[in-house]
C-alpha positions as CSV (number, residue, x, y, z in Angstrom):
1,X,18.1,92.6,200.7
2,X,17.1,90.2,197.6
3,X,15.7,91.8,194.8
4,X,12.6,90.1,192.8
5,X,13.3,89.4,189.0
6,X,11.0,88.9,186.6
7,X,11.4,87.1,182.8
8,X,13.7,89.8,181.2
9,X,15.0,90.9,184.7
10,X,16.6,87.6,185.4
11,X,18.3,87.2,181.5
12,X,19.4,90.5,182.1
13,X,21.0,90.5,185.5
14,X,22.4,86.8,184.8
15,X,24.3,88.3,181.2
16,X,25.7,91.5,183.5
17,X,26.6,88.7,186.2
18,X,28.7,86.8,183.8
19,X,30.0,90.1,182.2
20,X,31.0,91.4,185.8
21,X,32.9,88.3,187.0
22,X,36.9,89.0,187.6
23,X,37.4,85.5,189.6
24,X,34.6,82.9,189.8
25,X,31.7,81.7,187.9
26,X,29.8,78.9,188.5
27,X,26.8,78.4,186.5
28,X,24.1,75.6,187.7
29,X,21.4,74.5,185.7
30,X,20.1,70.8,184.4
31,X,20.0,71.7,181.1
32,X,22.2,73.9,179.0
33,X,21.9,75.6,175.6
34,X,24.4,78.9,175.3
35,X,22.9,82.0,173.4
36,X,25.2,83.7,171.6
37,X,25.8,86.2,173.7
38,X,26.4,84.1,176.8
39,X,28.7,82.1,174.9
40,X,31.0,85.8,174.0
41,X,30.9,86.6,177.5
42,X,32.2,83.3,178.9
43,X,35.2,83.7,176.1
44,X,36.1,86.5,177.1
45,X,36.1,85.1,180.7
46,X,37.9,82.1,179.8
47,X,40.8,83.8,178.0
48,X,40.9,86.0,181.2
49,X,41.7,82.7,182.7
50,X,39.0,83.0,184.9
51,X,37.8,79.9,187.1
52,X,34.5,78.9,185.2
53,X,32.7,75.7,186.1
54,X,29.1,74.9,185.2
55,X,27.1,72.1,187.0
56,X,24.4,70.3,184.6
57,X,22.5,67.9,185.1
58,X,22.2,65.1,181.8
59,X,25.3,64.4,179.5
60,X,22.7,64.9,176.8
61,X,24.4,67.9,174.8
62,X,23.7,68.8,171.3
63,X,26.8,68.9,169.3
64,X,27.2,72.2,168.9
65,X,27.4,73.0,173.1
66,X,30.0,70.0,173.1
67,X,31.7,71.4,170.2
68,X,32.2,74.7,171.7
69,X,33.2,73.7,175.1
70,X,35.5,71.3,173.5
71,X,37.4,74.3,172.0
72,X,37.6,76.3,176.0
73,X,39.4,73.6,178.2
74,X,38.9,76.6,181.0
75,X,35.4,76.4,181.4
76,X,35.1,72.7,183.4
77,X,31.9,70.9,183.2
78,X,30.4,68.5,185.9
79,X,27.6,66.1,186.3
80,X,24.8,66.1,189.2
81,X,22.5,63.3,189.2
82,X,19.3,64.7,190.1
83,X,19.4,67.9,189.7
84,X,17.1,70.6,189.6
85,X,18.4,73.6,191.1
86,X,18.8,77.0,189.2
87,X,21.6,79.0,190.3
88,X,24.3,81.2,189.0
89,X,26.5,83.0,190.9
90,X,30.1,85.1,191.1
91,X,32.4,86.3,193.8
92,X,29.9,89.6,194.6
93,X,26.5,88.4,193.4
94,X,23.8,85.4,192.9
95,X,20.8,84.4,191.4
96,X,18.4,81.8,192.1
97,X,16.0,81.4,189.6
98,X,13.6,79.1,187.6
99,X,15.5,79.7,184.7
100,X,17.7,77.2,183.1
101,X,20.4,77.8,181.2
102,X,18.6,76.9,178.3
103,X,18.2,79.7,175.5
104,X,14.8,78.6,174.8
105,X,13.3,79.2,178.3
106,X,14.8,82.8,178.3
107,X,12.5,83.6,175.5
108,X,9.3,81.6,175.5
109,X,8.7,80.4,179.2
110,X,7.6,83.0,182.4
111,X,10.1,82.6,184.8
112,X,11.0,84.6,188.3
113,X,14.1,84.7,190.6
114,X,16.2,86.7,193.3
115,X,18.9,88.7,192.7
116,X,21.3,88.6,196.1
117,X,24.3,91.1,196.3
118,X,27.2,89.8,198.7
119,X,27.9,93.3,199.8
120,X,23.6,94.3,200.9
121,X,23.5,90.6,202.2
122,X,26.4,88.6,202.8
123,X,24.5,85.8,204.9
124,X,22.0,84.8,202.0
125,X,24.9,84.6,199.4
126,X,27.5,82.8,201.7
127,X,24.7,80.5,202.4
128,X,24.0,80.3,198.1
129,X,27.7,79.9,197.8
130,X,28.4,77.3,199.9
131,X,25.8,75.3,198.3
132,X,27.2,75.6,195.0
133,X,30.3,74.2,196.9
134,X,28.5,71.2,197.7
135,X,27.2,70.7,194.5
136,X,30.4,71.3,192.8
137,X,32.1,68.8,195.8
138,X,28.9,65.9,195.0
139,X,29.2,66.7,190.8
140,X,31.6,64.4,188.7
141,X,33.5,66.5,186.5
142,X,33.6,65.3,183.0
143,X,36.0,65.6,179.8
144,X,33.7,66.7,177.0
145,X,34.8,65.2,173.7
146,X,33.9,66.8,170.1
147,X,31.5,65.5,167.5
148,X,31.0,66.2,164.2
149,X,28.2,68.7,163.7
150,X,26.3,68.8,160.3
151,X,26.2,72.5,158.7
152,X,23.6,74.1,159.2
153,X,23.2,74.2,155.2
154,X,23.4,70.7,154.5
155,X,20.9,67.7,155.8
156,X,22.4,64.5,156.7
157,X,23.0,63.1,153.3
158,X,25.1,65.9,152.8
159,X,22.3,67.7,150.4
160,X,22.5,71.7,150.3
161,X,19.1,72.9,151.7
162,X,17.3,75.4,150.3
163,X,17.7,78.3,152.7
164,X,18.2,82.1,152.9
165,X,21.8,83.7,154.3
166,X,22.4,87.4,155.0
167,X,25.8,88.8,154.2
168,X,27.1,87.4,157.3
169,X,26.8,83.9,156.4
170,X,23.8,83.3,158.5
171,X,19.7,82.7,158.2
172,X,17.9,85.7,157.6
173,X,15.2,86.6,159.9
174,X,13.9,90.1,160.4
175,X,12.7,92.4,163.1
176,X,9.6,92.5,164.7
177,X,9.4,96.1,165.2
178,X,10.5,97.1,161.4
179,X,10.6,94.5,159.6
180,X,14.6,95.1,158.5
181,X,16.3,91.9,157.9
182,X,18.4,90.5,160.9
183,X,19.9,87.4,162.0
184,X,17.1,84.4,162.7
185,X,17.5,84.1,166.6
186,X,14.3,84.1,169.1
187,X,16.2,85.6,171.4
188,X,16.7,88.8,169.4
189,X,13.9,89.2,167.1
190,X,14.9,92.6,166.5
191,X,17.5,95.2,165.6
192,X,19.9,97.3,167.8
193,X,18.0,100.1,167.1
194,X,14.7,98.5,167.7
195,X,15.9,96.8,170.9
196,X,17.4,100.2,172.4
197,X,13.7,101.3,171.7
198,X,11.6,98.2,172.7
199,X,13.9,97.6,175.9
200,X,13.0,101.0,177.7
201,X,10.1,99.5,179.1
202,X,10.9,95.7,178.5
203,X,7.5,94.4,177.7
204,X,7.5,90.7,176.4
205,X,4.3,90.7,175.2
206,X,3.9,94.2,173.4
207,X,2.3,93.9,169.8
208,X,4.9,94.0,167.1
209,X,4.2,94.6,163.3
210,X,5.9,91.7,161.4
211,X,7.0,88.5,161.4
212,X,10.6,87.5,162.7
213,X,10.7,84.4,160.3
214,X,8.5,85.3,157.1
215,X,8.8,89.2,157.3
216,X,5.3,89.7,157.0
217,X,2.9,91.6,158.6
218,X,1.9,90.5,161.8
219,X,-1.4,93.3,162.7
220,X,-0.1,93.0,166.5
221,X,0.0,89.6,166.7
222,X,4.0,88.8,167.4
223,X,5.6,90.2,170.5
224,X,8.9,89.6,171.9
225,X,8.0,86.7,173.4
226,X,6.4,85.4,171.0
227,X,8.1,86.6,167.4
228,X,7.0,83.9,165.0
229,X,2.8,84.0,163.9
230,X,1.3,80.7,164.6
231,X,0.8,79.4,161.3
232,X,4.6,80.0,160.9
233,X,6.1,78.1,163.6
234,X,5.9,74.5,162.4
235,X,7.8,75.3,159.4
236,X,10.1,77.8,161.5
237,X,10.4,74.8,164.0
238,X,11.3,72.3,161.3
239,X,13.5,74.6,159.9
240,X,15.8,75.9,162.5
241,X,15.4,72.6,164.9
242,X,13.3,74.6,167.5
243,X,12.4,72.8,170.2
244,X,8.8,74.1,172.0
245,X,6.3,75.8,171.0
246,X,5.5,79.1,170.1
């Protein structure tokens, strides 16, 4: 039988689909924008030579997605005029989803789905597979070709911006939960140690203390859905290229 997924159920069960895969993985959504963590997983998959293809719907890619599926040749790419479905499935499991493949949307937007196991319910997923066949029949498959992305510490004269690094090379943010500087990404405003804590019972919207962009106190009014404060986010959005609201 299908199982209901919430928000965080379906970014969970879709990262431990990818994870799991040992032949096939097709991936369907209009728009795509990799997290980081999606984009480890399908590397590992692709030097396991495993069959990757992803179905989107606009050749519309920011240059760092074309940039990184330039450099994997495995994973093949294919154009669907029109479409709008949200599906991602292996050889054992599916999901169907409102969720695109779009990092953003896995953070800031309420989304819901089905999880469908071929082994509990083989009819529902042959029938999701054999879609994704005709999708993947109807989809033109495309060559994508690199293009030069500007550093993220430079604007495009070239100029140096004014910007803070942590000893990784890469913006400082900090965690929600303890205020500790991290790595600026809204899809993990917080720590390990924090997450291990916070993900127990998985609520988006539980009051946090600070800040993920300024570090600040927050009194309660950042979550993990929503980690930047209000009067933040234009300046976070202007900073980092962020592309809704908070």
């Amino acid at each position: 039988m299908a199982k209901f997924l919430t928000t965080t159920a379906v970014s969970y069960h879709l990262e431990e689909l990818i994870k799991s895969t040992k032949e096939k993985l097709i991936l369907i959504s209009p728009y795509l924008q990799f997290s980081d963590k999606i984009k480890e997983q399908l590397e590992s998959l692709n030097i396991q030579k495993r069959d990757i293809r992803i179905i989107f719907r606009e050749n519309k890619l920011q240059s760092e997605e074309l940039n990184w599926l330039e450099k994997h040749i495995g994973v093949r790419t294919s154009i669907c005029k029109n479409l709008h479905a949200k599906c991602y499935l292996n050889e054992n499991e599916a999901i169907i989803t409102s969720m695109n493949l779009y990092e953003f949307s896995q953070m800031n937007n309420n989304e819901m789905g089905i999880h469908i196991s071929k082994e509990k319910d083989p009819e529902l997923y042959n029938a999701a597979y054999e879609e994704a066949q005709r999708l993947l029949t109807i989809s033109e498959e495309i060559r994508v070709t690199v293009q030069k992305v500007i550093p993220e510490n430079q604007d495009k004269s070239g100029k140096r911006k004014t910007e803070s690094f942590n000893s990784n090379g890469k913006s400082t943010g900090y965690c929600i939960r303890i205020g500790k500087e991290i790595p600026f990404n809204i899809l993990k405003p917080m720590s390990d140690e924090a997450y291990k804590s916070w993900v127990k019972f998985g609520k988006e919207d539980f009051p946090e203390k600070y800040c993920h962009f300024s570090g600040e106190p927050s009194h309660g009014e950042t979550s993990y859905a929503k980690p930047i404060l209000s009067k933040n986010w234009k300046k976070a959005k202007e900073k980092f290229n962020l592309s809704s609201s908070n």
